[in-house]
C-alpha atoms as one frame of an Amber mdcrd trajectory, in Angstrom:
protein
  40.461  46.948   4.620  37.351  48.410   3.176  37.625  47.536  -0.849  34.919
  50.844  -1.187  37.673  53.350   0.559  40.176  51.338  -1.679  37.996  52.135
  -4.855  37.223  55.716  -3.830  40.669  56.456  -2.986  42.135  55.168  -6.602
  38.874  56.868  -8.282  39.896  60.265  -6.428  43.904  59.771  -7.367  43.288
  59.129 -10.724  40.787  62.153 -11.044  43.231  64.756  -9.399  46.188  63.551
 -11.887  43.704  64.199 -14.667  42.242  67.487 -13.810  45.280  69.042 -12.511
  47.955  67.197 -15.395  46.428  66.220 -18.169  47.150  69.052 -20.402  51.078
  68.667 -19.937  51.162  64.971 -19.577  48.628  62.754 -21.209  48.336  62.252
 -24.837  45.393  64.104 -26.279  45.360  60.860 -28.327  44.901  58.799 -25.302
  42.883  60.974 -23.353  39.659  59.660 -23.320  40.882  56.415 -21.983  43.363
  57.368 -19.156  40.624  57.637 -16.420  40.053  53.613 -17.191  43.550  52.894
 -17.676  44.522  54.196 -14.555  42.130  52.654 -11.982  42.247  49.503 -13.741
  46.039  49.470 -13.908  46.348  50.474  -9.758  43.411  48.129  -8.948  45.435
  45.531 -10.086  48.336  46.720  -8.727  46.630  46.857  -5.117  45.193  43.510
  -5.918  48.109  41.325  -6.247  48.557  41.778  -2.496  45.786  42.946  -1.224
  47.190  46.460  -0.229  46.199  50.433  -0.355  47.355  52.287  -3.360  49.780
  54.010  -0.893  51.338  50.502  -0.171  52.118  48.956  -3.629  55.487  47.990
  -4.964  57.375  47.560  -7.666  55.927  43.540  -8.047  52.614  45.028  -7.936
  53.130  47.977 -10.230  54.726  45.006 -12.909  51.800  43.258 -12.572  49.330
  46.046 -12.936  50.918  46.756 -16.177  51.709  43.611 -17.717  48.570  41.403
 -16.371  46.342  44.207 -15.439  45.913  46.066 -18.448  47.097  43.056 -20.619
  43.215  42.751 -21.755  42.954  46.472 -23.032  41.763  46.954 -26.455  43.650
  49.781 -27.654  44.613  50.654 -31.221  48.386  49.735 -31.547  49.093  53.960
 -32.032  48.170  54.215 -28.518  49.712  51.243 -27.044  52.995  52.728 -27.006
  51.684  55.730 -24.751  50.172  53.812 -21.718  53.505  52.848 -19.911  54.233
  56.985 -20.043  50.988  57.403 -19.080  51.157  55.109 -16.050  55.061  56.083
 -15.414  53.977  59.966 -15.226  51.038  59.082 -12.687  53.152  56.697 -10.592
  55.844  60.097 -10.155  52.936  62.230 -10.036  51.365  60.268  -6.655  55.230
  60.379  -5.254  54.649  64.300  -5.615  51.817  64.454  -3.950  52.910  62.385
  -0.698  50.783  59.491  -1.789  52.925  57.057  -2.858  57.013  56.413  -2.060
  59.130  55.305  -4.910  56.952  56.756  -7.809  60.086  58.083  -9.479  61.821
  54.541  -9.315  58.473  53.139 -10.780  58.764  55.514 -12.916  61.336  54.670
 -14.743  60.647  50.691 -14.059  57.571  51.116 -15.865  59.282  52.551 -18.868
  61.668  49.714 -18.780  58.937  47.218 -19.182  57.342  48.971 -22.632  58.555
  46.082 -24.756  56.998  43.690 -22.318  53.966  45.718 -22.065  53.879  46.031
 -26.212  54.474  41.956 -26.635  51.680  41.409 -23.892  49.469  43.113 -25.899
  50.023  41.151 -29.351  48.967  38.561 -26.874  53.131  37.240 -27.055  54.373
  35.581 -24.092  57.469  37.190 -22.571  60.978  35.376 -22.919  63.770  35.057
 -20.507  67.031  34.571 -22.103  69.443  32.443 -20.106  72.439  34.969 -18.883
  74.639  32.339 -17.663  75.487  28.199 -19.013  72.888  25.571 -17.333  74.672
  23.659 -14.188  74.913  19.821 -15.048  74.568  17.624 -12.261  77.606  16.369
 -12.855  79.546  19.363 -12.804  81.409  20.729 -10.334  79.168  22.999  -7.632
  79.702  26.811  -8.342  79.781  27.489  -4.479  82.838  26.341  -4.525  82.999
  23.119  -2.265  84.764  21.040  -4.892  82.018  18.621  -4.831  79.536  17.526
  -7.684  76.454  19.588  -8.333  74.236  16.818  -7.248  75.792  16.027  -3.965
  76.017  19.603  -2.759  73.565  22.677  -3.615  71.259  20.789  -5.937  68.640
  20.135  -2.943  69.197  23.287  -1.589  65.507  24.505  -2.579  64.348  20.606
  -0.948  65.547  22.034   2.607  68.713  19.658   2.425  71.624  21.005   4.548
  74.640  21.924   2.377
């Protein structure tokens, strides 16, 4: 795949959302940085896996928001308005025919503000733990009555179960 096309085509998507949406959708605030948000957010987004804009997925569109424009220097007022930003292009290129899912990525961006926000102050994100740690000891949750360590443990080592 030609990375030139690739650039050309994300220069030209980016363009039409401005020129034909930026009056109802981007923040005059932020306008004058949503051409550079934009193209760097989707290059990384076509980066992670070496696809077209029209191929990315939600991993890449993650990605292009949390690690892509993670090095942005923004003041914190406008910080908050990038995932919309992104979010409203993402929906706008499933309107055009460009890019399936928009609406889902949409609202997946959206979901990742906090993330987006803490990546900025340069915080690492946290997973929190939803269910009690497995001791090897205990008995396996699939439901063989054995211990932990004699039956799924080594699951992930190829072992049969």
């Amino acid at each position: 795949m030609d990375d030139r096309w690739i650039q050309e085509q994300i220069e030209n998507w980016v363009s039409d959302f401005l020129i034909d949406d930026a009056g109802d959708r981007v923040d005059p605030a932020l306008a004058p940085h949503a051409q550079g948000i934009l193209a760097t957010f989707l290059r990384h987004a076509c980066s992670v896996r070496q696809v077209a804009p029209d191929a990315i997925e939600e991993k890449d569109v993650r990605a292009g928001l949390l690690d892509g424009l993670g090095s942005l220097s923004l003041s914190e007022k406008l910080q908050p308005l990038v995932p919309q930003l992104v979010g409203e292009f993402l929906a706008d290129l499933q309107r055009r025919g460009r890019l399936a899912g928009g609406e889902s990525h949409l609202h997946m961006v959206l979901t990742l503000k906090d993330a987006f926000l803490r990546s900025q102050r340069g915080e690492a994100e946290s997973i929190d733990r939803v269910a009690a740690k497995i001791g090897r000891n205990d008995r396996c949750p699939c439901g063989s009555g054995k211990k932990y360590k004699k039956c799924c443990l080594n699951l992930l080592d190829g072992d049969d179960h």
